[in-house]
Z-matrix of the N, CA and C atoms (Angstrom, degrees):
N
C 1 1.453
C 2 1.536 1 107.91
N 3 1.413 2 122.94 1 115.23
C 4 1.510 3 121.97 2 161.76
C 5 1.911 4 124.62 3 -39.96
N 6 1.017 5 89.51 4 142.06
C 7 1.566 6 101.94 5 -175.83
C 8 1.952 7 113.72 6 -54.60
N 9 1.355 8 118.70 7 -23.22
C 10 1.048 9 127.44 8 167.79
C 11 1.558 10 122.68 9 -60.36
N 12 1.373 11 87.11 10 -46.83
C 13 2.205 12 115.14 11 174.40
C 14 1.487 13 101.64 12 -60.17
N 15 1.441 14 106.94 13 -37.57
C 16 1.988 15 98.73 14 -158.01
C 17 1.523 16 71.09 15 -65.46
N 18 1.323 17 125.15 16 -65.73
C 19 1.403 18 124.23 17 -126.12
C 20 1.345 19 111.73 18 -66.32
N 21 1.718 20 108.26 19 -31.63
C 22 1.765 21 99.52 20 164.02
C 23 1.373 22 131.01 21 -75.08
N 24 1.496 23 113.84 22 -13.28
C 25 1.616 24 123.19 23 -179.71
C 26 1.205 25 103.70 24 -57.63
N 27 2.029 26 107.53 25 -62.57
C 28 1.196 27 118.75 26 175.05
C 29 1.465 28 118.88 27 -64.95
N 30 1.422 29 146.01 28 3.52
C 31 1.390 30 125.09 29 137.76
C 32 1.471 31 119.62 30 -95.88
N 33 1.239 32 121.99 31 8.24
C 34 1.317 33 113.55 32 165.66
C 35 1.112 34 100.55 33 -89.01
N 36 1.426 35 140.13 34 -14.53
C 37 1.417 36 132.01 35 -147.33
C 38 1.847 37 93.43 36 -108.40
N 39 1.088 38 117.58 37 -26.50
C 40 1.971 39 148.46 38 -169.85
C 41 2.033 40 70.06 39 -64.97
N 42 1.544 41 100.19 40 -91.21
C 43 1.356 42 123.79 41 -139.94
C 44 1.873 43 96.81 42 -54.85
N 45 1.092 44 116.48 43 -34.22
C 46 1.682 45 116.18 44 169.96
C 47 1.351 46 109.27 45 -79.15
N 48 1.417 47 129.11 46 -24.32
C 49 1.543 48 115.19 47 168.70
C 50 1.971 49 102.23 48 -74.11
N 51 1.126 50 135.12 49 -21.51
C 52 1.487 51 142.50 50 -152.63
C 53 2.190 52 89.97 51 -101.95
N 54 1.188 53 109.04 52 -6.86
C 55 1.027 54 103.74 53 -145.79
C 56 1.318 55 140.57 54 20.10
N 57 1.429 56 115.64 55 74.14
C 58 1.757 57 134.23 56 -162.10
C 59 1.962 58 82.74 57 -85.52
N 60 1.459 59 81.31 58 133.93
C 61 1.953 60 96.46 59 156.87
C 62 1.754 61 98.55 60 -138.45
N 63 0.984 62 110.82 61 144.33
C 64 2.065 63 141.48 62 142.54
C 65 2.121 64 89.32 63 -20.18
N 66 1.343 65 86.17 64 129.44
C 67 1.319 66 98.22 65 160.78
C 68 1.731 67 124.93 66 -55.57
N 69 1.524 68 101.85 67 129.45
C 70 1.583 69 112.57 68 -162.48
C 71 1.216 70 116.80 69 91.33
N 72 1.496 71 121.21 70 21.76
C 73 1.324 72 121.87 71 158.41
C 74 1.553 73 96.11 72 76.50
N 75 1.381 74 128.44 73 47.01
C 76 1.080 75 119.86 74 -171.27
C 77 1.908 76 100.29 75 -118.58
N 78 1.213 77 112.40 76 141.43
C 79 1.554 78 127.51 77 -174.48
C 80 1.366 79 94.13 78 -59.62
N 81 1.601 80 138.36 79 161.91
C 82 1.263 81 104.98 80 131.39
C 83 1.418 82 98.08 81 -151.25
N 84 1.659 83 68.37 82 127.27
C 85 1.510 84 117.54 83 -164.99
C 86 1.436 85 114.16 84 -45.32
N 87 1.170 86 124.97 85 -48.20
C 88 1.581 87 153.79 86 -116.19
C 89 1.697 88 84.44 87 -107.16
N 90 1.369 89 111.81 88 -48.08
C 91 1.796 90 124.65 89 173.64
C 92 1.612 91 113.09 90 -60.55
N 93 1.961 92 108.41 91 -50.63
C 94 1.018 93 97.46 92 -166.98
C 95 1.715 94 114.55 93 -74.94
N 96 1.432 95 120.70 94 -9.77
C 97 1.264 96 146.22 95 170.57
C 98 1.536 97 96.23 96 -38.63
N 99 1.503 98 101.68 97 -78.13
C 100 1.534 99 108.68 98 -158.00
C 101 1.457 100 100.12 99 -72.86
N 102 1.184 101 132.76 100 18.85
C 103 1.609 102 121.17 101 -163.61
C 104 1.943 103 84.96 102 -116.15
N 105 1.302 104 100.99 103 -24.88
C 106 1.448 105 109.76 104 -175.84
C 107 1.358 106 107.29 105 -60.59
N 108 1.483 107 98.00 106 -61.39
C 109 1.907 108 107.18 107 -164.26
C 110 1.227 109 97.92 108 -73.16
N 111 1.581 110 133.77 109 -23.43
C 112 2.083 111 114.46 110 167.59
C 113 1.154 112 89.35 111 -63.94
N 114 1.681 113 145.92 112 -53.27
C 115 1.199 114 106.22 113 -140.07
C 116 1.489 115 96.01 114 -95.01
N 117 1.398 116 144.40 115 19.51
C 118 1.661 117 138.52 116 168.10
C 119 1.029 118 98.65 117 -88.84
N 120 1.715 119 129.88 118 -32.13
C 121 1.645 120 118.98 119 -175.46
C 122 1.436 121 110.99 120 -87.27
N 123 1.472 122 111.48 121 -5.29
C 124 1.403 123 101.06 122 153.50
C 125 1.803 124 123.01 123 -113.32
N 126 1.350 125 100.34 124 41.38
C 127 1.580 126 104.65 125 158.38
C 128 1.651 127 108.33 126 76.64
N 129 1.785 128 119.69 127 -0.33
C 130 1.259 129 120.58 128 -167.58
C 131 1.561 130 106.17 129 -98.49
N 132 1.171 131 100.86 130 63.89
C 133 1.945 132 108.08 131 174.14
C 134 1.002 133 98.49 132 -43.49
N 135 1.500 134 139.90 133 -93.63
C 136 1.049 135 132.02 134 -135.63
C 137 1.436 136 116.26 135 -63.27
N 138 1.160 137 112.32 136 -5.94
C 139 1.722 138 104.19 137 -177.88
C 140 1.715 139 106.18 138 -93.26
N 141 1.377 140 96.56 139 -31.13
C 142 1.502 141 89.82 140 -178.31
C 143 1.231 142 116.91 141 -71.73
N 144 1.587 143 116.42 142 -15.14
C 145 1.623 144 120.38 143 -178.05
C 146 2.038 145 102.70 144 -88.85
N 147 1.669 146 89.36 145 1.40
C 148 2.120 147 84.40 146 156.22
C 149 1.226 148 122.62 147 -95.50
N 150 1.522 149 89.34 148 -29.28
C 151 1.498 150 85.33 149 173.64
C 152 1.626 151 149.49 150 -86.38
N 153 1.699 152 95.27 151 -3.84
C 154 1.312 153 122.28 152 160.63
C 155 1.171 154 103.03 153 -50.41
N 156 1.540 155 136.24 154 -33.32
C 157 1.264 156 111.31 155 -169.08
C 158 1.830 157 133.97 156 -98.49
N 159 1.604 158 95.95 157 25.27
C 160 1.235 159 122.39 158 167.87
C 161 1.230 160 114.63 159 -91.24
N 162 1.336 161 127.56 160 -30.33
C 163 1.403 162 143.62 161 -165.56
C 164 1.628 163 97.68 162 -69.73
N 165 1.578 164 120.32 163 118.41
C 166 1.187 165 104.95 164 176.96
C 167 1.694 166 102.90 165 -135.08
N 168 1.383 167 110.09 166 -33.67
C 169 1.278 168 119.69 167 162.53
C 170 1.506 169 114.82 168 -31.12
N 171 1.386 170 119.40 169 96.51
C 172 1.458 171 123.25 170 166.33
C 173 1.772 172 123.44 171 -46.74
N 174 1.150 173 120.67 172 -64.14
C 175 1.765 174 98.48 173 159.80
C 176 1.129 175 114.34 174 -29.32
N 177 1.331 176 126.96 175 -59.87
C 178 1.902 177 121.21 176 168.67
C 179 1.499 178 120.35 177 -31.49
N 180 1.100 179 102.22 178 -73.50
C 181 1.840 180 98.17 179 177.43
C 182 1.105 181 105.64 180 -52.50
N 183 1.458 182 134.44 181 -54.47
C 184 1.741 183 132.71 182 -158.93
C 185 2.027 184 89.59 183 -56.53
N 186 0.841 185 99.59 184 -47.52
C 187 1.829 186 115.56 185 -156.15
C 188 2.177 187 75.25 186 -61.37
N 189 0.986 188 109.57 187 -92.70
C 190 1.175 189 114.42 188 -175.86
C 191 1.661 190 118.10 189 -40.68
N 192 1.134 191 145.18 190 -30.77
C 193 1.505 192 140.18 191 157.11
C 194 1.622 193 105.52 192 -54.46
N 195 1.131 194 109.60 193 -42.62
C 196 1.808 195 100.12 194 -174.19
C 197 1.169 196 123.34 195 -87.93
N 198 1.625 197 110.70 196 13.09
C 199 1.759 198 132.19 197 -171.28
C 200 1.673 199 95.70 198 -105.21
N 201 1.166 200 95.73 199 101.06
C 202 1.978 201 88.77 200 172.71
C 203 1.666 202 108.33 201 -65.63
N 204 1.224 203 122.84 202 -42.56
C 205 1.553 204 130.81 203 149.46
C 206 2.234 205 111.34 204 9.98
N 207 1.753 206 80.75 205 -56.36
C 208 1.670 207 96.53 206 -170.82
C 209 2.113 208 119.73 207 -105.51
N 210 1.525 209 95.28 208 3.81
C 211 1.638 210 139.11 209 -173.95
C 212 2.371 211 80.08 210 -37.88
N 213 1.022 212 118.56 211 -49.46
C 214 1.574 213 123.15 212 -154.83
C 215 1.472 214 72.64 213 -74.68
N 216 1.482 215 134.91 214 -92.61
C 217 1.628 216 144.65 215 -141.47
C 218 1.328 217 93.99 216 -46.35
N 219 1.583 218 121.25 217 -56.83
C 220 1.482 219 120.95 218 -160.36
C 221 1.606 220 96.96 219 -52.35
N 222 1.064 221 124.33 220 -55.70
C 223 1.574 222 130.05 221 -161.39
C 224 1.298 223 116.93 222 -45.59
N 225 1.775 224 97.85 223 -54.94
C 226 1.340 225 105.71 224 177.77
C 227 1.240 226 122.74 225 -98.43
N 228 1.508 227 110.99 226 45.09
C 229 2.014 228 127.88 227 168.65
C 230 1.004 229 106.46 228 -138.38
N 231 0.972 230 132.09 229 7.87
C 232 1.922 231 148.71 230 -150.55
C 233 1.976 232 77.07 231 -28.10
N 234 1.193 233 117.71 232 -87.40
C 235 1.861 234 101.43 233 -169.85
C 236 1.298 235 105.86 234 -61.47
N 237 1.293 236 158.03 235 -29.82
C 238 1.165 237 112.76 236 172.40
C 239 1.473 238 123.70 237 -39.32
N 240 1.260 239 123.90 238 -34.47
C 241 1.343 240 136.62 239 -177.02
C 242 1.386 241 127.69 240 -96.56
N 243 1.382 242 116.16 241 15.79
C 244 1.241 243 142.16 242 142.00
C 245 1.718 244 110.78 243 -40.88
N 246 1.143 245 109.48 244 78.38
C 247 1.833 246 111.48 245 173.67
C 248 1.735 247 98.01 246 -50.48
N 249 0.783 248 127.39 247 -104.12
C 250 1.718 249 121.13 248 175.60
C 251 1.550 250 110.94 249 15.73
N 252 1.364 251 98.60 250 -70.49
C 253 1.670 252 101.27 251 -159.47
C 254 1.585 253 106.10 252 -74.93
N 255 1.268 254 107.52 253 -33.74
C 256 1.708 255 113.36 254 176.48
C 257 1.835 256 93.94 255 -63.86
N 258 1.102 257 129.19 256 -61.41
C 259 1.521 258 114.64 257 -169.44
C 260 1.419 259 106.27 258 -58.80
N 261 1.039 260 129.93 259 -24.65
C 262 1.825 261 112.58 260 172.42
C 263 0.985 262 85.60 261 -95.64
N 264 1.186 263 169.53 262 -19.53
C 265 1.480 264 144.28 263 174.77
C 266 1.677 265 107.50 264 -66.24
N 267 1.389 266 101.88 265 -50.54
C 268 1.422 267 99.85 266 174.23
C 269 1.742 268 118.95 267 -64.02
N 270 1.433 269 126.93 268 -56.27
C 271 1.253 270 131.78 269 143.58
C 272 1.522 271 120.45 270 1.23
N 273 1.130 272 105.38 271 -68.64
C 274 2.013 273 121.91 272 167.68
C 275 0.829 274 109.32 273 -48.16
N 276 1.414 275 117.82 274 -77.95
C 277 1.930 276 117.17 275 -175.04
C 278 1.519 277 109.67 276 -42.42
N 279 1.171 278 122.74 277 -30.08
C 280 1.718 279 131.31 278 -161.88
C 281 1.328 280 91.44 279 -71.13
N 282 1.428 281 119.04 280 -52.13
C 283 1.528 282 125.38 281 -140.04
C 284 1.905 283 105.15 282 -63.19
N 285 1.569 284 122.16 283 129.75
C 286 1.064 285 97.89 284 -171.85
C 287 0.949 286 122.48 285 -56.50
N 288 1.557 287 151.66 286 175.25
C 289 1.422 288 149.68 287 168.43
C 290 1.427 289 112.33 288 -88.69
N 291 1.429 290 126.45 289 138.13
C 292 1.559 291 101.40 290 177.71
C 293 1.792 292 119.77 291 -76.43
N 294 1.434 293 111.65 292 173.75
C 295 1.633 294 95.47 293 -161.00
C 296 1.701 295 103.21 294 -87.19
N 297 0.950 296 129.31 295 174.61
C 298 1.149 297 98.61 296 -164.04
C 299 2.121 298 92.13 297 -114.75
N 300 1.349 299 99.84 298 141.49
C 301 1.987 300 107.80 299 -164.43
C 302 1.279 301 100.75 300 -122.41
N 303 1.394 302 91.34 301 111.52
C 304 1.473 303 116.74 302 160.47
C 305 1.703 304 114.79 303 -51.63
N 306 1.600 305 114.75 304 108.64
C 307 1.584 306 103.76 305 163.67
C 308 1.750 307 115.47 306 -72.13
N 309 1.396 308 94.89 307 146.01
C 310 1.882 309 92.54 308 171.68
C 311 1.811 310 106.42 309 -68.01
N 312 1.027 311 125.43 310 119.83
C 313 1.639 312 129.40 311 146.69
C 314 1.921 313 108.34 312 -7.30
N 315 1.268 314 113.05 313 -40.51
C 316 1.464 315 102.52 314 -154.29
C 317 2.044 316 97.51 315 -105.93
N 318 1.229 317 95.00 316 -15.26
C 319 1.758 318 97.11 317 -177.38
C 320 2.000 319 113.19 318 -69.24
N 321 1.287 320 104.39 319 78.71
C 322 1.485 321 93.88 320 -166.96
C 323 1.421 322 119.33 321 -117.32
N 324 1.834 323 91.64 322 18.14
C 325 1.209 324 110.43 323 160.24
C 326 1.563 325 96.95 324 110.37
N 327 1.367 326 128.58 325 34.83
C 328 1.416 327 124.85 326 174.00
C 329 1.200 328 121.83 327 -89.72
């Protein structure tokens, strides 16, 4: 592996041990992807099948189900890779939250 490769494995690998997300609490996906396929081309299944479970971004899974590359993770997440359930999962997180309202102590309906 070129010295350029170590150095992004090892900060993708930094920023998923730190658990870093995209502003708004957002996964990103697209990182934990490529952090996957270094660690399948170096023979480390089981870690990449942890890190599947950051991946929430649906283009991600679709992108990754049609990658035989990722043929081992998909198998053994069968729902993580549920397109359906990832789009309402993603859907949810989107949805605004309501804000949350303080009642006054004295409003008790007088």
């Amino acid at each position: 592996m070129r010295q350029n490769a170590r150095r992004k494995t090892a900060l993708l690998q930094a920023l998923y041990d730190a658990q870093w997300k995209l502003p708004g609490d957002v996964e990103p996906s697209a990182a934990w992807r490529d952090l996957m396929l270094r660690l399948l081309e170096k023979g480390r299944v089981s870690e990449a099948g942890e890190v599947v479970s950051r991946v929430t971004d649906v283009y991600v899974l679709i992108a990754m189900r049609s990658d035989r590359r990722f043929d081992q993770i998909v198998e053994a997440n069968a729902a993580r890779f549920d397109i359906g359930a990832a789009a309402d999962r993603n859907f949810t997180s989107c949805r605004p939250r309501p804000k949350n309202r303080l009642s006054s102590s004295g409003s008790s309906g007088r």
